[in-house]
Wavefront OBJ file of the C-alpha trace (Angstrom):
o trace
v -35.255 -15.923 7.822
v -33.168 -12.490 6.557
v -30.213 -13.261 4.664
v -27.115 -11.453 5.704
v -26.477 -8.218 4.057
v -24.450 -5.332 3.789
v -25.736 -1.625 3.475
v -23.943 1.571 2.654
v -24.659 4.856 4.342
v -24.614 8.293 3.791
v -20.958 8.554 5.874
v -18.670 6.632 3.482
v -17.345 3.582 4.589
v -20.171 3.215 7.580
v -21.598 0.231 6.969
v -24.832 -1.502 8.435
v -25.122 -5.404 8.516
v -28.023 -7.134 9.304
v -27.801 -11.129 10.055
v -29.941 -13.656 10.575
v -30.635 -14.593 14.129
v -30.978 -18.438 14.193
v -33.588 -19.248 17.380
v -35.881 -21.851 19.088
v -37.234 -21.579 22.639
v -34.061 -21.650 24.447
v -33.098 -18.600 22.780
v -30.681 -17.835 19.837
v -27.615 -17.850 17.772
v -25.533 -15.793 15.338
v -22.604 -15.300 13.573
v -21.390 -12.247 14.821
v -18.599 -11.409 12.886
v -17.787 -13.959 9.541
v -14.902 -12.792 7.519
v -15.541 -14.709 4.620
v -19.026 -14.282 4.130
v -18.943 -10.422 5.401
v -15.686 -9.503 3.491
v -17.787 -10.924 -0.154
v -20.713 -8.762 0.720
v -18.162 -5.918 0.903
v -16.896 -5.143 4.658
v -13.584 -4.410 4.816
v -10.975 -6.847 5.690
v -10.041 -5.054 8.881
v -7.732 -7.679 11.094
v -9.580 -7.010 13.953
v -6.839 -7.769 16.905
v -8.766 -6.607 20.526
v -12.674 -7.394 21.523
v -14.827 -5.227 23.786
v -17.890 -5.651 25.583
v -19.817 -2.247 27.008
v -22.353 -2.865 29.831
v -25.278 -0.807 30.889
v -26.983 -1.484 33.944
v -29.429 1.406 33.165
v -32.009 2.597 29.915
v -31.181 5.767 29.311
v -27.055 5.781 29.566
v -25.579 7.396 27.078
v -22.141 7.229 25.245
v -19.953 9.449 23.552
v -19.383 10.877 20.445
v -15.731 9.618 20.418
v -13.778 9.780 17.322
v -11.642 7.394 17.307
v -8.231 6.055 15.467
v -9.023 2.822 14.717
v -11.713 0.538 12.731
v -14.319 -0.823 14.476
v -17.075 -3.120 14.418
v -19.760 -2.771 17.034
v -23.085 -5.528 17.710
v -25.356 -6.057 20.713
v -24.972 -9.163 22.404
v -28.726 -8.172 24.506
v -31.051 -5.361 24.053
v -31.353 -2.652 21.741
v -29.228 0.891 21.744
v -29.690 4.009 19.373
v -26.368 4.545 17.312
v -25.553 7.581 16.018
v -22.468 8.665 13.978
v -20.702 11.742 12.850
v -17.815 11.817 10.319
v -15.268 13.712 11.967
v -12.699 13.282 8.875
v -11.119 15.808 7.572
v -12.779 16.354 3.627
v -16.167 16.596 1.679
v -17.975 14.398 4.154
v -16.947 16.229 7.005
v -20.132 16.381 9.683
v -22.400 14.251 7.562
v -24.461 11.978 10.287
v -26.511 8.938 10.484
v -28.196 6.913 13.206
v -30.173 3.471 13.183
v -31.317 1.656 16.084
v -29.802 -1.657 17.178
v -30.631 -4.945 18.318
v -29.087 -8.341 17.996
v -29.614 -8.871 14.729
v -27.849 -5.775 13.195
v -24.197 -4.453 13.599
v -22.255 -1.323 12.024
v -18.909 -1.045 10.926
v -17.452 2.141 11.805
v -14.401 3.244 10.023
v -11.278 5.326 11.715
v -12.479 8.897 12.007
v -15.842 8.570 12.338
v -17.326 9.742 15.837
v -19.387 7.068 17.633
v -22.446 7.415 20.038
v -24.664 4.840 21.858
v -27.993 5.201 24.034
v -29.186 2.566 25.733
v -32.733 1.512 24.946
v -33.505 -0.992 27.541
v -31.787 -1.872 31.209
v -28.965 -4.475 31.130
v -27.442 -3.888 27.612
v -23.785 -5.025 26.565
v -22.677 -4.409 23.186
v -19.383 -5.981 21.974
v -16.912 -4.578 19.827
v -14.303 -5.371 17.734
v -11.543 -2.808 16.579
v -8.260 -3.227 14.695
v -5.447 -1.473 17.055
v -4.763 -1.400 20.360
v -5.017 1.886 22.810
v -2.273 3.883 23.526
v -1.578 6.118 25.945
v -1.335 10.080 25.204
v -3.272 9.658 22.196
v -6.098 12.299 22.125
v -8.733 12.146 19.018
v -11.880 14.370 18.592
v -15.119 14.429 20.582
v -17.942 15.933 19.814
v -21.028 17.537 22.411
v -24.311 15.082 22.286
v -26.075 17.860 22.090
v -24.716 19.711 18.911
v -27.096 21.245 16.945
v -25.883 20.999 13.714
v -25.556 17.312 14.339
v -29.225 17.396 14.713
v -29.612 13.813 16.657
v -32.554 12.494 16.983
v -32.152 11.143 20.257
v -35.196 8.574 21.362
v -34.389 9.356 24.821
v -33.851 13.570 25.896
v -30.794 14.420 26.886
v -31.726 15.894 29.661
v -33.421 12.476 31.080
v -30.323 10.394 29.726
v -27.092 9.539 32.027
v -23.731 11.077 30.737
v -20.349 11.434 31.634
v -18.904 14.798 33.223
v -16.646 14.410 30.078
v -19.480 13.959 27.174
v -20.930 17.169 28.890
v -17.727 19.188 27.985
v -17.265 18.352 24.472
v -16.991 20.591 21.467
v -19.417 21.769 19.463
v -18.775 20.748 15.448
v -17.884 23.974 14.664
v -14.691 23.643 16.675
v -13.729 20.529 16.099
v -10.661 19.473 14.493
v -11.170 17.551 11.596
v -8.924 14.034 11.910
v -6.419 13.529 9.407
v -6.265 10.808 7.187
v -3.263 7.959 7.800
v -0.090 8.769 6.121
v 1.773 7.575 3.506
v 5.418 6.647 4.272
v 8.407 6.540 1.297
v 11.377 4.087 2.370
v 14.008 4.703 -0.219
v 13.184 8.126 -0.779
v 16.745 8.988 -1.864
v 16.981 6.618 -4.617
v 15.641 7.387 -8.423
v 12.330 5.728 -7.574
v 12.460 7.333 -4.417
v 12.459 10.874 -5.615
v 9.885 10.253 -8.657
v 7.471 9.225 -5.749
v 8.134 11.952 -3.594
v 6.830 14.484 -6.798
v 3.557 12.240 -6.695
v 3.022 12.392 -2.873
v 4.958 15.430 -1.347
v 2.952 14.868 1.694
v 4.298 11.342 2.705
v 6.656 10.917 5.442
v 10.109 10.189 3.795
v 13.124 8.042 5.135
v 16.270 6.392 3.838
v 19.350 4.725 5.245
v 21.851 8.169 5.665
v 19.697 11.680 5.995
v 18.630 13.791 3.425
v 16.868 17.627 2.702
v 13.379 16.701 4.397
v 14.279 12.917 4.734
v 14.842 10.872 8.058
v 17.624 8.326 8.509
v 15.746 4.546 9.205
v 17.679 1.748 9.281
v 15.458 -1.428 8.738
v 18.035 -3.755 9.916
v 18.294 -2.193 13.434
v 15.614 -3.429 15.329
v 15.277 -0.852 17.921
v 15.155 2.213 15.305
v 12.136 -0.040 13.758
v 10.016 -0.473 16.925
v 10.832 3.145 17.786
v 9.309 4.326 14.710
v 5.533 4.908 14.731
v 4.123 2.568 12.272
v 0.587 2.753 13.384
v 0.094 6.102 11.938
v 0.751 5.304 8.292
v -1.865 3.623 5.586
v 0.984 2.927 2.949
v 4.040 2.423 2.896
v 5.752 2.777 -0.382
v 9.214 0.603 -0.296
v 11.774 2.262 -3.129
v 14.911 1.168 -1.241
v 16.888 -1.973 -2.611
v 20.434 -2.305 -3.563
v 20.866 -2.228 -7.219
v 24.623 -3.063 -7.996
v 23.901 -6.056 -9.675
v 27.461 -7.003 -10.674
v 29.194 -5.674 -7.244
v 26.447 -8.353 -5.207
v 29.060 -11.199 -6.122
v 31.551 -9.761 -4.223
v 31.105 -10.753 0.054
v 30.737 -7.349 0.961
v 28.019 -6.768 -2.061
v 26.524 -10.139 -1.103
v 25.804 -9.083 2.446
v 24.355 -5.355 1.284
v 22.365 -6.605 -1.398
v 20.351 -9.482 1.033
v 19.896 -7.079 3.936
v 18.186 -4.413 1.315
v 16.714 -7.009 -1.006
v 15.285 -9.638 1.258
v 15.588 -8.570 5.032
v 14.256 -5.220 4.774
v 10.778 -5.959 2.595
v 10.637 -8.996 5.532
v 10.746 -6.398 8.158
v 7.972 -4.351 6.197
v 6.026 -7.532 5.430
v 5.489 -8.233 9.219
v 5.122 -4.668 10.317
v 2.523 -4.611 7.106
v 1.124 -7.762 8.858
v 0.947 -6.397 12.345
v 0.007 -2.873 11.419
v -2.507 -2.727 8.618
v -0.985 -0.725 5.957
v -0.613 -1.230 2.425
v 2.738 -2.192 1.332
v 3.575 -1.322 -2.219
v 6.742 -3.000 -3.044
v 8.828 -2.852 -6.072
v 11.062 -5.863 -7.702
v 12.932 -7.035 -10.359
v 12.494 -8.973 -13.595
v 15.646 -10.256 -12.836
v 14.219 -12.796 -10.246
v 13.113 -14.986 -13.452
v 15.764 -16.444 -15.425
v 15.197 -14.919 -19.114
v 14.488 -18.435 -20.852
v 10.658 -17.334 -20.667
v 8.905 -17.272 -24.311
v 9.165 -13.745 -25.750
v 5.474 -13.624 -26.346
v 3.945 -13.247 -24.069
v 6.785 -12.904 -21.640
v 7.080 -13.379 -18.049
v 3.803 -13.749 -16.327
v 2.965 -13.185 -12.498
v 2.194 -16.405 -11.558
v 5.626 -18.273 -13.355
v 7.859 -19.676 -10.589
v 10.880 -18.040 -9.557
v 14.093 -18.616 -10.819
v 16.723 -16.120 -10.042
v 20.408 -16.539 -11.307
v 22.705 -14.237 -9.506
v 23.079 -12.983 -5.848
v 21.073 -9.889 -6.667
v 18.138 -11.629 -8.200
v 18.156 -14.058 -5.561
v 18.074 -11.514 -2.962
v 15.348 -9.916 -4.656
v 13.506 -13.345 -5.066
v 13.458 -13.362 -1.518
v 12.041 -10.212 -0.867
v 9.319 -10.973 -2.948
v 8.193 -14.106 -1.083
v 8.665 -11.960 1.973
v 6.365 -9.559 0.414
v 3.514 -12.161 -0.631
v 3.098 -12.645 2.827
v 1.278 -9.455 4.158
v -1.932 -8.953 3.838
v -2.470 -5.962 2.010
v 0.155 -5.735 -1.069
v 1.313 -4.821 -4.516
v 4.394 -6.283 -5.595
v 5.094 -4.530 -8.746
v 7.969 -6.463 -10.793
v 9.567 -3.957 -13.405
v 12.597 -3.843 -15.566
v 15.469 -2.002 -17.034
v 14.353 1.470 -14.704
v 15.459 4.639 -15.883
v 15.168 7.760 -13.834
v 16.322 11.244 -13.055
v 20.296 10.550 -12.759
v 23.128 8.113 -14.196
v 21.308 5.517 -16.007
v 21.511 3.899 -19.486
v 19.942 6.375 -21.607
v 21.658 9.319 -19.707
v 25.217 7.237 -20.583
v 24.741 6.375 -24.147
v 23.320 10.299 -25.093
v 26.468 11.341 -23.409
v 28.678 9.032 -25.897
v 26.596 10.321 -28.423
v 27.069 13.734 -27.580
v 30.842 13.140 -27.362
v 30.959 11.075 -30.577
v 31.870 7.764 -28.964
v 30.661 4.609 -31.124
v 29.455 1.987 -28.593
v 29.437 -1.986 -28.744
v 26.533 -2.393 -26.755
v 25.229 -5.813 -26.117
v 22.014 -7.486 -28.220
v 21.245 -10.534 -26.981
v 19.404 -9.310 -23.771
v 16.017 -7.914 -24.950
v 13.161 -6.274 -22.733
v 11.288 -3.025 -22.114
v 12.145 0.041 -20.357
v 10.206 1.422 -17.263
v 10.298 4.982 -16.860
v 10.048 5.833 -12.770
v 7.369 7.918 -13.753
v 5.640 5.307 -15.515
v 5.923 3.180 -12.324
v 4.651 5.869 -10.076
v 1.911 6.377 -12.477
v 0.338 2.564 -11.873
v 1.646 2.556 -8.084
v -1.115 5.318 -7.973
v -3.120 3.566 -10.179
v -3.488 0.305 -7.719
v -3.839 2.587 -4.950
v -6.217 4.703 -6.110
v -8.595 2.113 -7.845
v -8.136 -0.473 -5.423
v -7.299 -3.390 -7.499
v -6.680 -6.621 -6.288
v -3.984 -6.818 -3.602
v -1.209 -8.963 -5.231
v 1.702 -9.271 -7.504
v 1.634 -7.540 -10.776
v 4.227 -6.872 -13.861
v 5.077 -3.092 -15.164
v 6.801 -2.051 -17.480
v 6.531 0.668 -20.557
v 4.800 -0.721 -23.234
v 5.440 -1.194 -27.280
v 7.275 -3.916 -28.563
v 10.609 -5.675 -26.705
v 14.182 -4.372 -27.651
v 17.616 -5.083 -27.507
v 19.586 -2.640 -24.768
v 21.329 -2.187 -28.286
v 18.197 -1.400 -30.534
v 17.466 1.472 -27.277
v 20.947 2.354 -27.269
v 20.477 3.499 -31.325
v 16.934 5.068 -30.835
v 19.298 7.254 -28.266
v 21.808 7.841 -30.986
v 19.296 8.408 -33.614
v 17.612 11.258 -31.262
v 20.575 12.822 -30.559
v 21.226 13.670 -34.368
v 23.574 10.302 -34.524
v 22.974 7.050 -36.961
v 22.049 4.067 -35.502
v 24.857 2.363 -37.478
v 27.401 3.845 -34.974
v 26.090 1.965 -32.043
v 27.343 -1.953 -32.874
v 26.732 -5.167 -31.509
v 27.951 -7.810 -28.951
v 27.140 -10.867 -27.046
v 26.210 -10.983 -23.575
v 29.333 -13.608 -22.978
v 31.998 -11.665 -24.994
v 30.905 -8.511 -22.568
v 31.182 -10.651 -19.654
v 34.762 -11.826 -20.798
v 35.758 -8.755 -21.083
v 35.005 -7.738 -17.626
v 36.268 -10.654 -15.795
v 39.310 -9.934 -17.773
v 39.793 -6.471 -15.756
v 39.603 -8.969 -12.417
v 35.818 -7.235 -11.961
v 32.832 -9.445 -10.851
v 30.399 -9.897 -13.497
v 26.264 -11.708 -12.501
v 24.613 -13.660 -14.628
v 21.749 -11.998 -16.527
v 18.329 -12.697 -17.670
v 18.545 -12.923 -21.182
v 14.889 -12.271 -21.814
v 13.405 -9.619 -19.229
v 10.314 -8.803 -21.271
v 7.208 -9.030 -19.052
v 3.328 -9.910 -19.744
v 1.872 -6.890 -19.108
v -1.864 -8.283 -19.252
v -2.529 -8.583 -15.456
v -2.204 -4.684 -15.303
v -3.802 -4.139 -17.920
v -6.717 -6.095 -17.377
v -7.220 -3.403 -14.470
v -7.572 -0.088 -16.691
v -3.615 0.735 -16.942
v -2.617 0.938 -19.812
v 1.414 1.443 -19.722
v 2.920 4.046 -22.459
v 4.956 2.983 -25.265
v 8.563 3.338 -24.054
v 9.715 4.694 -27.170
v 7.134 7.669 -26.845
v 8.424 8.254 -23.250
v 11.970 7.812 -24.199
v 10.975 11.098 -26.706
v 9.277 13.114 -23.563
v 12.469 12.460 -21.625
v 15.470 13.415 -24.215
v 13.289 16.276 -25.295
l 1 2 3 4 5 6 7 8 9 10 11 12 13 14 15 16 17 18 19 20 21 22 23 24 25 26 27 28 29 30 31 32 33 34 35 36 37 38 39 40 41 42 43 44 45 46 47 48 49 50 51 52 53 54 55 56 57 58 59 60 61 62 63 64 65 66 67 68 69 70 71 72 73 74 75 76 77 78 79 80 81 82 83 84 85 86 87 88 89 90 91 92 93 94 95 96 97 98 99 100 101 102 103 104 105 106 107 108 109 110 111 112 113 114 115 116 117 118 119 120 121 122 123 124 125 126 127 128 129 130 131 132 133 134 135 136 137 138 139 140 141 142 143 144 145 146 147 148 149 150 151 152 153 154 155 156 157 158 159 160 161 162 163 164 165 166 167 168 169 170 171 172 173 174 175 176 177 178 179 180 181 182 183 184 185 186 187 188 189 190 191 192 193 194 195 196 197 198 199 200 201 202 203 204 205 206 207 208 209 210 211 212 213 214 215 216 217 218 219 220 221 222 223 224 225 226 227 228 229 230 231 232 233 234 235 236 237 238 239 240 241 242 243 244 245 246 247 248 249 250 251 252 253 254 255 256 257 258 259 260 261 262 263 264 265 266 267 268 269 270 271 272 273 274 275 276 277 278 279 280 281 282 283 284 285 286 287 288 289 290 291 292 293 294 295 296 297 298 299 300 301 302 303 304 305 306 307 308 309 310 311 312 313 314 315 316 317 318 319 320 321 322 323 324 325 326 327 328 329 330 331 332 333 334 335 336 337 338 339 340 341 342 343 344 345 346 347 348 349 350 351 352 353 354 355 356 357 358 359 360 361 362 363 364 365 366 367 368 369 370 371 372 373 374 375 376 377 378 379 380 381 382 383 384 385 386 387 388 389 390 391 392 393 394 395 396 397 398 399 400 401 402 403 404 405 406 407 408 409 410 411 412 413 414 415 416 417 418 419 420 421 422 423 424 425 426 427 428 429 430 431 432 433 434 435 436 437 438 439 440 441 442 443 444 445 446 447 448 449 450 451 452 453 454 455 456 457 458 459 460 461 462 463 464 465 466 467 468 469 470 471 472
């Protein structure tokens, strides 16, 4: 008996499986569709969520080609059909066909965009398929004309013997066709540092953000009719930059209630609709939802369990459980972020600049991230399709002490180190409870393992090499 197996085709991402057919005199038995065994042999992981059964009472009846906006997995439950396919994407591929003749034992996965046709081989033949979104109404997607020539179908049955819709006979030709786009890519936080840097890497994506911007539409993930009116179902990633970062001004009741519907409720929201919808949700997090008392060699790993300190890490603790929970996901855990506005290493050149000497504090020690760093292995999980999961990111080079960056800032803008001096994380803290101001707990050791990442083909620049690129 065949083994099951899984064959490419010259249309990418059409694939052909063939399974065995387990039978005795009363007939026989398959597994149709087997996640675990098909997904390992390489079909995707598609969520199927609607099944379909096509009869025809007649040889000869013939269907389509219908492009359409979904996945989908077709098989024949009795007889045989000849399949035929056309990509109808927009890109390289664009018109490339294939066709195979089916019967029970083989079944073709047929990925969004491609256009789908079926002749019936033999009277009384259902085929059954499976596809991952439901239909909606006012949706129009490409067709193509059986009988295109450039197609150049090798149909077992003429055309002019076979039984077609009025509609199949009114279809375009290829050559005026409209390629289908791909799935978009979506940008929630676009307003924010991260926001922006990710907008330079994908100025196609769809943008939105809590108040409207210049190109960006107001969303509001806590108001639940704004989120079902939104049209989910048309993006492949989603790209969550929003959180609330105010570490210190979370302790207060007002910050407490910002920073959890942000932090935690809003990556929830995007988990489900991840869940529900199929897209890839890249999420971004927080060192801080460790507790710094991790070794500093090799540093926080993925897999250690959480243990947030303050309302802000717990918040963001949250969202990352929320997060763990969709199917498709990168959770991307970074630290100490500096981007295009006030930050850090903006504030302590401007001291320098002004001749200020700084106390800066030297007991918390970690790495910078660069946004463009981050948006440079966000593309990098995307683009190679690693692992879905949960994955550190940070520049590299060896940990420092915000005071130790705070001097390579001085010493690069033509100060000495020696005028940047030191303090303790508790004699800061004193000194701003002091002025009546709130004050979180921090992580006294927010370096990060940075082997997971790695271990994929990134390999993160040395943050004191970036930090030269971005004063320069």
């Amino acid at each position: 008996m065949a083994d099951l197996t899984v064959e490419t085709t010259p249309i990418p991402g059409l694939l052909v499986v063939r399974m065995p057919l387990h039978g005795d005199a009363r007939g026989w038995f398959k597994e149709n569709w087997q996640r675990e065994k098909m997904v390992a042999l390489g079909l995707p992981d598609f969520g199927p969520v609607q099944n379909n059964i096509s009869f025809n009472a007649s040889r000869g009846a013939t269907r389509g080609i219908h492009t359409e906006p979904w996945d989908k997995y077709i098989s024949l439950a009795t007889g045989r059909i000849f399949g035929a396919w056309v990509d109808m994407r927009e890109g390289e591929s664009f018109g490339t066909t294939f066709s195979i003749e089916v019967d029970p034992s083989v079944a073709v996965f047929v990925p969004r965009g491609v256009g789908n046709s079926y002749q019936a081989l033999e009277d009384g033949t259902a085929y059954t398929y499976l596809v991952n979104d439901h239909w909606r109404p006012g949706v129009s997607y490409p067709a193509l004309h059986l009988a295109d020539e450039s197609a150049g179908i090798p149909w077992p049955i003429p055309l002019d013997e076979a039984e077609i819709s009025e509609k199949d006979h009114n279809n375009p030709r290829l050559a005026d066709v409209v390629p289908m786009q791909p799935k978009k890519t979506l940008i929630v936080g676009a307003l924010g540092q991260l926001g922006r840097a990710l907008h330079e890497a994908y100025p196609d994506a769809d943008r939105v953000d809590l108040f409207e911007g210049e190109g960006v539409t107001s969303l509001d993930l806590t108001d639940a009719a704004a989120v079902a009116a939104w049209p989910w179902h048309e993006y492949a990633v989603v790209l969550n930059a929003a959180a609330y970062t105010a570490v210190d001004a979370a302790e207060t009741t007002e910050g407490r209630v910002t920073a959890w519907a942000a932090n935690a409720s809003g990556p929830a929201t995007l988990a489900g609709l991840a869940r529900e919808h199929g897209f890839t949700l890249v999420h971004v997090s927080s060192e801080y939802v460790f507790d710094g008392t991790a070794p500093l060699d090799p540093g926080h790993t993925e897999d250690e369990p959480l243990s947030p300190l303050g309302v802000y890490a717990q918040s963001k603790a949250a969202g990352d459980l929320a997060v763990g929970l969709a199917p498709r996901h990168y959770l991307l855990r970074t630290s100490w972020v500096i981007g295009e506005g006030k930050n850090f290493v903006r504030t302590m050149q401007a001291l320098a600049e002004k001749g200020v000497s700084p106390s800066v504090v030297d007991d918390q020690v970690g790495r910078l991230t660069f946004t463009g760093e981050l948006v440079r292995a966000i593309r990098h999980l995307l683009d190679s399709g690693a692992e879905h999961g949960t994955y550190n990111l940070s520049n590299g080079g060896p940990a420092m002490s915000w005071r130790e960056i705070a001097q390579a800032v001085f010493e690069r803008s033509g100060r000495s180190a020696d005028d940047v001096s030191g303090t303790t994380t508790a004699a800061y803290a004193e000194g701003v409870l002091a002025q009546g101001n709130p004050f979180a707990p921090r992580p006294l050791n927010s370096a990060m393992s940075l082997d997971k990442i790695r271990a994929t083909g990134f390999e993160p620049e040395d943050a004191l090499a970036a930090l030269d690129r971005y004063l320069a």
